[in-house]
N, C-alpha and C positions, 0 to 999 in steps of 0.2 A: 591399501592403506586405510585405516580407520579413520574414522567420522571425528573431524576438528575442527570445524568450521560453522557458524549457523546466520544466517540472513535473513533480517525479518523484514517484514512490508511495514509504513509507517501508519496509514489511512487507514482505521477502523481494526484495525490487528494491537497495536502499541498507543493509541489516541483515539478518542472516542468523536472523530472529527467528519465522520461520511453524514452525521446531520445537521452539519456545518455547512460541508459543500453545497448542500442539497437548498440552506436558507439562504447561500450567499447567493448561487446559481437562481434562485426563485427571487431574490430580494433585485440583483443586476438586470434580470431578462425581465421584470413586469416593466420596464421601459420601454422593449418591444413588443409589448403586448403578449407575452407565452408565459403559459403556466406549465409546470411540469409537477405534476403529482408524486407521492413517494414511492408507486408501484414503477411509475416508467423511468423515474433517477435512479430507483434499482439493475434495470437492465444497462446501467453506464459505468458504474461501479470498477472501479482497476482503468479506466480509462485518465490521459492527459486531460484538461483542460480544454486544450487545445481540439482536441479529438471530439470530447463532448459535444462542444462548439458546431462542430461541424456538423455534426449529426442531427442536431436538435434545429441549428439553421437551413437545412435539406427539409429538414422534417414540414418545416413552418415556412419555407422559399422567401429565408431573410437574405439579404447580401451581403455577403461574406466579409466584405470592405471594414464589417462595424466588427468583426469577432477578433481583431488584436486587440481594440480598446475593448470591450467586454472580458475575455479572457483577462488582463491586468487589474479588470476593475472587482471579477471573481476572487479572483485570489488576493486583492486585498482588502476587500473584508472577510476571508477564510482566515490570513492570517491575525485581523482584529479579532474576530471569536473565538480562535485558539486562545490565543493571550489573555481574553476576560473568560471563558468558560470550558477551554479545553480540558478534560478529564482521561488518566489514561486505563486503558480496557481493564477488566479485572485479571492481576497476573500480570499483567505485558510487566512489571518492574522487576518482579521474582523471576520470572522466566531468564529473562537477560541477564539478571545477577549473578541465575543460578550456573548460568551455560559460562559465564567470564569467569565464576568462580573456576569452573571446572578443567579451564586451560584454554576453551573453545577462542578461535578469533571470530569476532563478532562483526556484521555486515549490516548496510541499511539500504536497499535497493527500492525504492519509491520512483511513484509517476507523479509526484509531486516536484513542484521549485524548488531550489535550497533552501529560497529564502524563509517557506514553511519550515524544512526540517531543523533552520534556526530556531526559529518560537517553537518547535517541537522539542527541541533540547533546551531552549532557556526555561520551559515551562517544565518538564520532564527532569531536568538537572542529570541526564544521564551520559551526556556525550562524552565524557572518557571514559566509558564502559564500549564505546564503539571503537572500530581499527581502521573504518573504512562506511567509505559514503559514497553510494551512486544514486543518478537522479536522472529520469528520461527526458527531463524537460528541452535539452536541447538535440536528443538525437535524433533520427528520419523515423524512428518508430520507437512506439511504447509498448507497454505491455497493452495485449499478451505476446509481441513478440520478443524474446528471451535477452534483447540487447545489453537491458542494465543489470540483470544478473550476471552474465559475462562479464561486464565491465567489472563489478564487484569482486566477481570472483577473482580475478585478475589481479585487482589491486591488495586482496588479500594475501596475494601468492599462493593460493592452492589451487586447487582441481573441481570441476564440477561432482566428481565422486563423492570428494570428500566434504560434501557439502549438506546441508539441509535446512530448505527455505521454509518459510514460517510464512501464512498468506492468510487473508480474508476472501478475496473475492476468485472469481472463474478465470477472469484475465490473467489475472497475479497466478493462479495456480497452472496455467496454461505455460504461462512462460519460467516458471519454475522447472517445470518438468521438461520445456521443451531447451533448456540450458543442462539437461542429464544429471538434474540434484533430485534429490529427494525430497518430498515437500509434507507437509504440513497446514489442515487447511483447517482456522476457527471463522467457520462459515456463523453468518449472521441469523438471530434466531427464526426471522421471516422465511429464508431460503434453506434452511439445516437439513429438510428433507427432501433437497433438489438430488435426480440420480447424478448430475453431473460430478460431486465429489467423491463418485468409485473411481476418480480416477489417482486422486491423492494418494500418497500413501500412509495416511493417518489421518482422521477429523476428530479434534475436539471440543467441546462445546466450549471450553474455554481457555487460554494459558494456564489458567490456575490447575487446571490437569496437566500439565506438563510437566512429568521429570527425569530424569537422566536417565535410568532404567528404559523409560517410554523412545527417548533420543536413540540411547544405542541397539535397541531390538529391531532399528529401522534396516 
């Protein structure tokens, strides 16, 4: 069957929001004394929340006990910055138009809360251009393991086949692929010359490269 279906990531693919994460996540943890630079918030990228948490609490042998209130306290000033300064990637609105124009059902598979991809679509004004919304915030695992693309795919009613996810980061591309879609990776200009995206099967520097032609040669 042919190619009808496309799923994009929200964080730093469709919103210009991974230097958001990164000042809310620096702005919450200087209460516990940890600093996180842009190079090592880069290595966490396509992770929950939740996950980061944890990582960066091992890192620094904080007690775990405080990372549900930090995690809530993350994300809500993530979703105050979206709201006063969220901007979205250059393309991410053409892209999506282009592909709803075209017949495509359209998917939103994030490691993000809902409660973000709300202020992402009050701010974006695009959510009836979407069919379908998945979110790993509450399942046993995020990306990169392939959960909420399944779930996505699912509630789209097609096939992993006939699919092709749209991604920024390594995780996101990881479980793109590892859900048997074809993926699409607008890696960040810091990391664009990492080997790891020979695994994608397309990188471009931006949506604004993206068009149907480019879709269906996949």
């Amino acid at each position: 069957m042919p190619m009808d279906t496309a799923i994009f990531d929200m964080d730093g693919l469709l919103i210009d929001s991974e230097p958001l994460w990164h000042e809310a996540a620096v702005e919450a943890m200087q209460v516990l004394g940890v600093s996180i630079d842009a190079e090592e918030y880069a290595g966490t990228v396509g992770l929950r929340t939740k996950e980061f948490l944890q990582h960066w609490f091992r890192v620094h042998e904080i007690d775990m006990s405080h990372a549900e209130d930090m995690e809530a306290e993350i994300t809500r000033l993530v979703i105050e910055k979206v709201k006063t300064r969220g901007a979205l990637m250059p393309g991410a609105e053409q892209a999506v138009r282009m592909l709803h124009r075209e017949g495509f059902r359209i998917g939103l598979a994030t490691s993000s809360p809902l409660s973000l991809v709300d202020a992402f679509f009050e701010k974006s004004g695009m959510r009836h251009l979407f069919h379908a919304v998945a979110s790993a915030e509450h399942l046993e695992y995020g990306k990169p393991h392939p959960q909420v693309y399944l779930d996505c795919i699912r509630s789209l009613g097609t096939l992993p086949s006939n699919c092709v996810c749209l991604e920024d980061s390594f995780n996101g591309m990881l479980a793109a692929k590892s859900a048997r879609s074809r993926c699409i990776v607008v890696p960040a200009k810091d990391v664009w010359n990492k080997g790891c995206w020979e695994a994608a099967d397309l990188k471009l520097a931006t949506l604004e490269a993206l068009t149907m032609d480019t879709v269906r040669s996949l």
